[in-house]
N, C-alpha and C positions, 0 to 999 in steps of 0.2 A: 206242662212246664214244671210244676211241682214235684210230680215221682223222677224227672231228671234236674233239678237241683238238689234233691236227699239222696240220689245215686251218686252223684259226684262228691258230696259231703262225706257221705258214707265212706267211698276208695278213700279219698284226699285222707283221713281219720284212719284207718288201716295201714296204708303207706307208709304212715308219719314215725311209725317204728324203725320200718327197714332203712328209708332214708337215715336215721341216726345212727346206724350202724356204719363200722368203716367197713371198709370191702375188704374182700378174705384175702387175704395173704398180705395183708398188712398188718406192723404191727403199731401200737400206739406206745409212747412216751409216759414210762411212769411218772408218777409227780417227785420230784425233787425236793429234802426234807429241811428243814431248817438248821441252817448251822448250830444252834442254838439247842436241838432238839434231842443232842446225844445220840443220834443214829448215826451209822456208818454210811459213808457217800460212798455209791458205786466210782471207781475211775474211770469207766468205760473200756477197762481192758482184764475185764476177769481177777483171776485170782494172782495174773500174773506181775511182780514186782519191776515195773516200766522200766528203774535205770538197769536193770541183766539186758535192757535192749541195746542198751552202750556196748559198741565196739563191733557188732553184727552187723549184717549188710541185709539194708532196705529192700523190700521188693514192692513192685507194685500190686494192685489187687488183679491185674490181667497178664501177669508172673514174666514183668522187665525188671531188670534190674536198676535200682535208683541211684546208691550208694551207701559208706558209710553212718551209721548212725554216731553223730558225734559228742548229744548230748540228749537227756529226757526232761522236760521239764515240765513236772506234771502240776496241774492246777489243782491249788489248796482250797479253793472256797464254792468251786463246781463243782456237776460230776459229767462235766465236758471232756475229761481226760486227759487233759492239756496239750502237751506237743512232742512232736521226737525232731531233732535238729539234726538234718540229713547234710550232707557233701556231696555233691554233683555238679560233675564240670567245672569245679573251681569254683562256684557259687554256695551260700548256703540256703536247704530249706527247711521250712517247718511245717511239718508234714501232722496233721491230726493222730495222737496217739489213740481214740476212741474207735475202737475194733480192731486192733491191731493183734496178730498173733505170730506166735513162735513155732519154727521148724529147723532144730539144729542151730545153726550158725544164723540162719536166716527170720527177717519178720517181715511180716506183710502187712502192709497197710492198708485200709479201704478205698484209698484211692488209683483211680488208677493213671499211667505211665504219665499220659498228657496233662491230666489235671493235676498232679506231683508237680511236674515240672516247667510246669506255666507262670510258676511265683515269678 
């Protein structure tokens, strides 16, 4: 009973690495700095300057079209990226500006058609 409780000790103790590992092709969230701390917050949309997304037309992440972009309003104290305030159907939405990128006229958001426009 002994050499199989130190066999299992033993795995359980080897294991306890990989288990803290995230699994591959994930990525993890870096830490977020202090307001306070003179770093620059990432926006969540690159190098790109959010309100140029004003006046171009939304697309979803599975390439529908949403609408208008009618306004940006990016968040000063995250680095959540704040929002893009979309036109659709006569409704309006706000659609996460974090990952959103530029193609021409067109931006795409990370989310896609149904989950846009479910608000």
């Amino acid at each position: 009973m002994k050499p199989l409780l130190i066999a299992v000790a033993l795995a359980a103790s080897l294991a306890s690495p990989v288990l803290s590992q995230p699994a591959p092709g994930t990525a993890t969230q870096p830490a977020v700095p202090a307001l306070n701390s003179g770093e620059e917050v990432d926006s969540g949309v690159g190098a790109t300057d959010p309100q140029s997304f004003v006046g171009r037309v939304a697309m979803s992440a599975d390439g529908r079209e949403i609408g208008p972009i009618r306004e940006a309003e990016m968040a000063s104290d995250t680095s959540d990226g704040g929002v893009l305030v979309v036109e659709h159907g006569g409704r309006t939405l706000r659609l996460p500006a974090a990952g959103a990128s530029v193609a021409g006229e067109r931006v795409t958001v990370s989310s896609t058609f149904e989950r846009a426009t479910a608000n």
